[in-house]
C-alpha positions in Angstrom: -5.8 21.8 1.5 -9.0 19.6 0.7 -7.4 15.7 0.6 -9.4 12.8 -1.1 -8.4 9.5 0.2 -10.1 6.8 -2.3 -9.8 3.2 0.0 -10.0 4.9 2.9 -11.8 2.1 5.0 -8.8 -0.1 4.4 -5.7 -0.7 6.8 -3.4 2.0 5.2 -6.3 4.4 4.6 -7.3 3.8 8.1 -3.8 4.8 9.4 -3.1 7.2 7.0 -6.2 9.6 7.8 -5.2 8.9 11.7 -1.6 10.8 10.8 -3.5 13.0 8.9 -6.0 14.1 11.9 -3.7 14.1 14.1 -0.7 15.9 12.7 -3.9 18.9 10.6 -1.4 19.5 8.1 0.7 17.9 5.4 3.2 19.0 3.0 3.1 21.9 4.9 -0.1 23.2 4.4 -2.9 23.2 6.6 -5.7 20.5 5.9 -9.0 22.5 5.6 -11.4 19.5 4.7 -10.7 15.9 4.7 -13.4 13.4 2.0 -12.7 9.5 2.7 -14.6 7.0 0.7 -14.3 3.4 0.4 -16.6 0.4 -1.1 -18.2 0.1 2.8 -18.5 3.0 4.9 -14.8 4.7 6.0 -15.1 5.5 10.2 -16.1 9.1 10.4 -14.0 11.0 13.6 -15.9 11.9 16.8 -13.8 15.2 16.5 -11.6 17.1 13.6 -10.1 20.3 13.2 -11.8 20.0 10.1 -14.6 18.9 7.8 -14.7 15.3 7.3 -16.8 13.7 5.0 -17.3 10.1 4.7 -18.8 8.5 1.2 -19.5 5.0 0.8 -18.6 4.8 -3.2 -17.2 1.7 -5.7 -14.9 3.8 -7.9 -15.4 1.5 -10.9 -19.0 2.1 -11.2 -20.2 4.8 -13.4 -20.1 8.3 -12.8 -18.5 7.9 -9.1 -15.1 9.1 -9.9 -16.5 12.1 -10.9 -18.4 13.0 -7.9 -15.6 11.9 -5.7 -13.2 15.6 -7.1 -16.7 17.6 -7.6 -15.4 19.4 -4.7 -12.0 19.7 -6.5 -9.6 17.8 -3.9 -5.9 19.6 -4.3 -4.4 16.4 -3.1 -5.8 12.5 -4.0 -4.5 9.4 -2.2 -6.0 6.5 -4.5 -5.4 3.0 -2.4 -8.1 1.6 -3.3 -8.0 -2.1 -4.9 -8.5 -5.7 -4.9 -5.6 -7.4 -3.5 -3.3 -10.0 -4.7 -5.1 -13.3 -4.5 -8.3 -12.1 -5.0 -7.9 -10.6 -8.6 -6.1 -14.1 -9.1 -9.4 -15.7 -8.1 -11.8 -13.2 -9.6 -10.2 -11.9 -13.1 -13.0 -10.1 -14.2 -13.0 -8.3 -10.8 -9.1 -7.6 -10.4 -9.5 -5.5 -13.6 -13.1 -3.7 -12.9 -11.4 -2.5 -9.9 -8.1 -2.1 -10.0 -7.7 -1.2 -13.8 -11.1 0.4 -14.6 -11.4 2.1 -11.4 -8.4 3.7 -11.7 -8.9 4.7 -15.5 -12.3 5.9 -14.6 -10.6 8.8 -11.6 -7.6 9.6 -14.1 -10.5 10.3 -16.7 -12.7 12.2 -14.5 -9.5 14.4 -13.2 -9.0 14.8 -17.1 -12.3 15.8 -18.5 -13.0 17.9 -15.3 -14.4 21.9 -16.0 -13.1 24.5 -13.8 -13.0 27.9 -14.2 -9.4 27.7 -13.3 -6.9 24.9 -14.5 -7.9 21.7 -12.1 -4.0 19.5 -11.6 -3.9 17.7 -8.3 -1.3 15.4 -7.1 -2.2 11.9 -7.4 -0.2 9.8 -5.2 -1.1 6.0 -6.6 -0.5 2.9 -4.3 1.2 0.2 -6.6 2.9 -2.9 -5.7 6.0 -4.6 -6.2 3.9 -7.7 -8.1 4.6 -5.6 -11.3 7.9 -7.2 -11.4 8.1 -10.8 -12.6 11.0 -13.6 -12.3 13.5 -14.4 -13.0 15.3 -11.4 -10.6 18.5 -10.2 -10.4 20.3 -10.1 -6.9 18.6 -6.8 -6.5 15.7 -5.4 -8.5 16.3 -1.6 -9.3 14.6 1.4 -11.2 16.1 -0.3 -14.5 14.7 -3.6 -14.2 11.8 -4.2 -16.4 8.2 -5.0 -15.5 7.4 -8.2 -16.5 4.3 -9.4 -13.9 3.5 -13.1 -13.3 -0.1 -12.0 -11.5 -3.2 -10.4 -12.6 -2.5 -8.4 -9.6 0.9 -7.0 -11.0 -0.4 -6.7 -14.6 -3.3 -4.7 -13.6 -0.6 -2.4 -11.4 1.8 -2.2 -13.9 -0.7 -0.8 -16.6 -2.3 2.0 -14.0 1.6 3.1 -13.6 1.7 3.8 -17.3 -1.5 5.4 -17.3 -0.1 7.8 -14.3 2.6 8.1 -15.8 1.2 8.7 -19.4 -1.7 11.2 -17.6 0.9 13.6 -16.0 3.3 13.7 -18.7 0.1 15.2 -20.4 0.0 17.9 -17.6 -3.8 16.3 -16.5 -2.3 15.9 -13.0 0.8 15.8 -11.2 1.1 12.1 -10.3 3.2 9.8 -8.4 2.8 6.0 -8.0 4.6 4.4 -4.9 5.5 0.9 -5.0 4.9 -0.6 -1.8 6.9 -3.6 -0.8 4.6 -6.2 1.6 3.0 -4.5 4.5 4.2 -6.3 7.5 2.6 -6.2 10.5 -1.1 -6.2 9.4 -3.2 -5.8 12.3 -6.6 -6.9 11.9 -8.0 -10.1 10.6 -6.6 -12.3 7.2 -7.7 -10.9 4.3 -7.7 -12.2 0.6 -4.1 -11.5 0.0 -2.1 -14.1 -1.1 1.1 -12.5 1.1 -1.2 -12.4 3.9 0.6 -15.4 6.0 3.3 -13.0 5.9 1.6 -11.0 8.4 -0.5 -14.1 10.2 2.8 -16.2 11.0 3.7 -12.8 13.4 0.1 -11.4 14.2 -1.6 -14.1 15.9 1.3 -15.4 17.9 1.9 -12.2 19.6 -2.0 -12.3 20.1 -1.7 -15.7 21.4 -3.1 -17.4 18.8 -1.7 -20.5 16.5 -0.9 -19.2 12.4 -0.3 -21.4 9.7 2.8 -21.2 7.4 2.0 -22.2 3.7 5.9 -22.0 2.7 9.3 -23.0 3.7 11.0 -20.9 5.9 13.6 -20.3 3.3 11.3 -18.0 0.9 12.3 -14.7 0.6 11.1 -11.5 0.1 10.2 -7.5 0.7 8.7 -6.0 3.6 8.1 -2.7 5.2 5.9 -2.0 7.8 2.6 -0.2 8.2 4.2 3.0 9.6 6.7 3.2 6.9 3.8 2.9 4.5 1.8 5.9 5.8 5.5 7.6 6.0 5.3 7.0 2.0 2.3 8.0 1.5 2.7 11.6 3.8 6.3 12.0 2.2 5.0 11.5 -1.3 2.8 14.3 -0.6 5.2 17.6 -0.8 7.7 15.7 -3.3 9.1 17.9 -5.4 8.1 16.3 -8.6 11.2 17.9 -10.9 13.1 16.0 -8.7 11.5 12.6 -9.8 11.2 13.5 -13.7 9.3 11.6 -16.2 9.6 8.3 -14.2 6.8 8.5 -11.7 6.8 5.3 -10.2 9.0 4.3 -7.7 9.8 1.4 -5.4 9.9 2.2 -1.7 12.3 1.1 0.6 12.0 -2.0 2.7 14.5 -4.9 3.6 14.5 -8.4 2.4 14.0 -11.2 4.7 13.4 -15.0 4.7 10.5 -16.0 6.5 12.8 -17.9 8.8 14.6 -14.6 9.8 11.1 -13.6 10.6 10.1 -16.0 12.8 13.7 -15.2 14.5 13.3 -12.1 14.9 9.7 -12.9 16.4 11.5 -15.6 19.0 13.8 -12.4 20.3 11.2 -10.1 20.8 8.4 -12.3 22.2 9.7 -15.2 23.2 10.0 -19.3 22.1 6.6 -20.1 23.3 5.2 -17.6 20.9 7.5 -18.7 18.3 6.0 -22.2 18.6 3.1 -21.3 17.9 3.5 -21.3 14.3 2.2 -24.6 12.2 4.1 -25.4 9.6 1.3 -26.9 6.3 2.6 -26.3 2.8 -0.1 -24.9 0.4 1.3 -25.9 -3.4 -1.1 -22.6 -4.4 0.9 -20.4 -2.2 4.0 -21.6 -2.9 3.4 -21.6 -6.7 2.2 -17.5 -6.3 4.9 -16.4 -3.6 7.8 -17.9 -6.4 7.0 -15.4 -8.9 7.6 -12.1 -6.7 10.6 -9.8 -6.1 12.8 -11.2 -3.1 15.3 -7.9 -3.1 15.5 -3.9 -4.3 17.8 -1.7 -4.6 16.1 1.1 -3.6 18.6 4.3 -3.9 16.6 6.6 -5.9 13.3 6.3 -3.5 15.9 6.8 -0.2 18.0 9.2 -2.2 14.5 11.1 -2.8 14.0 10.8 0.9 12.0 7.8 1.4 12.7 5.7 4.7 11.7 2.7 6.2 13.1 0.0 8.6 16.3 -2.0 8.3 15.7 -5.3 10.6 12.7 -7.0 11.4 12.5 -7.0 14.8 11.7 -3.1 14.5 8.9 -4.1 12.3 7.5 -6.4 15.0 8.5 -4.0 18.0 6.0 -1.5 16.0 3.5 -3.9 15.9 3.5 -4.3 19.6 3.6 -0.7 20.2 1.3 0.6 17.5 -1.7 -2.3 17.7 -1.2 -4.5 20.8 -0.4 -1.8 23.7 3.0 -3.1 24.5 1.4 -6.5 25.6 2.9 -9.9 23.7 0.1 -12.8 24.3 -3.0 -10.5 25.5 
């Protein structure tokens, strides 16, 4: 199986292609070349069981999405995107990218010629932000999307366009909604859920984090493992399972960023604990109130999906996966 990963330089893409070297196979088939491309140049492996290419391509400029499935790819992660605060900032970005990007690989998958008939499976990284308040208790696969963000809107219309696309027959698609990735190692990025992440990174590193909210806000996390879990799962669905409804919201659990910080003090300690700085940001506050707080995801577990149920697994992976078991290094 040739596999495409589109944002492959990015944390998930990063992990996801790890799983993918390691484990040479997925949805049961053997991996016989592996293409990752990314705005800056995805990390090439010293060693594969396979060909790896890596492309540095921007998949909303013209003529890219086409050369990305020249080699006809049987199986296309798309993660690539502009994240939350970001396309908030930049508006005319958020949609180059995330809307026209997308369109522009769903119309090159389309208008592709092949002696035989070209249908990969697309498996599309979307976000809970395509869900706007007020919420019920527990948002589930009824609940309409109504996004506050330019971040959801721009998610919510490249779920109709998979959706609309594979109804078609141009591909088989399936877009996972990913509730906020939680730990994520590496540096801040643009992401307006980012402190999310900072208030648990940088005081097992050692390292002071700034909360812009109360410790009351709640909301929906999974970590990166469960992520690439989605992503590897998503891969040998079977799609008559899911029907016509082709996006789905993954599994998680809903916290309070108090009960994170808890669950922080019990792994690592109360002098890591302390080590968060509490300094209300209006902005934050005012984007973190529009977004989902609670799922009810039975349809995603029910279709096999899995992911943790307390946070102190989510931080115990952190440690594991990024920081060598150490707390404090």
């Amino acid at each position: 199986m040739h596999i495409l990963i589109i944002g492959a330089a990015g944390m998930i893409g990063r992990k996801l292609t790890a799983r993918l070297l390691a484990e040479g196979a997925v949805a049961g088939q053997a991996i016989s070349r592996l293409t990752l491309a990314d705005v800056v140049a995805p990390e090439s492996p010293a060693e594969a069981g396979f060909p790896v290419q890596a492309v540095t391509a921007d998949l909303s400029e013209a003529g890219v999405a086409e050369r990305l499935i020249e080699a006809r790819p049987e199986l296309i992660y798309h993660l690539a995107g502009v994240v939350s605060g970001e396309a908030e900032e930049n508006f005319e970005k958020g949609y180059r990218v995330n809307l026209d990007g997308t369109r522009n690989l769903f119309e090159a998958i389309r208008l592709a010629e092949s002696d035989d008939r070209y249908r990969p499976r697309v498996v599309f990284t979307s976000s809970i932000a395509v869900f706007g308040a007020p919420f019920p208790e527990a948002i589930d696969d009824e609940f309409l999307q109504a996004p506050l963000t330019s971040y959801g809107t721009q998610k919510a219309m490249a779920e109709l366009l998979l959706s609309d696309y594979s109804r078609r027959g141009f591909f088989d698609g399936l877009g996972i909604r990913l509730p906020t990735i939680c730990i994520r190692p590496g540096r801040p990025n643009l992401a307006a859920s980012g402190f999310f992440s900072n208030i648990l990174r940088e005081p097992l590193s050692g390292k002071e984090a700034v909360l812009p909210v109360e410790e009351s806000v709640r909301h929906w996390f999974a970590s990166p493992r469960a992520a690439v879990g989605f992503l590897l799962h998503a891969a040998g669905l079977d799609l008559e399972r899911v029907g016509p409804r082709r996006n789905l919201s993954m599994p998680g659990l809903s916290a309070t960023v108090g009960e994170e910080i808890e669950a922080l003090r019990r792994v690592a300690g109360e002098k890591i604990a302390g080590l968060v700085r509490r300094e209300p940001d209006p902005k934050i506050a005012r984007i973190v109130e529009g977004w989902p707080r609670n799922f009810d995801t039975r349809r995603a577990r029910d279709l096999g999906f899995e992911a943790e149920t307390d946070f102190e697994a989510i931080v115990r992976a952190h440690v594991e996966d990024e920081l060598g078991g150490r707390i404090g290094a």
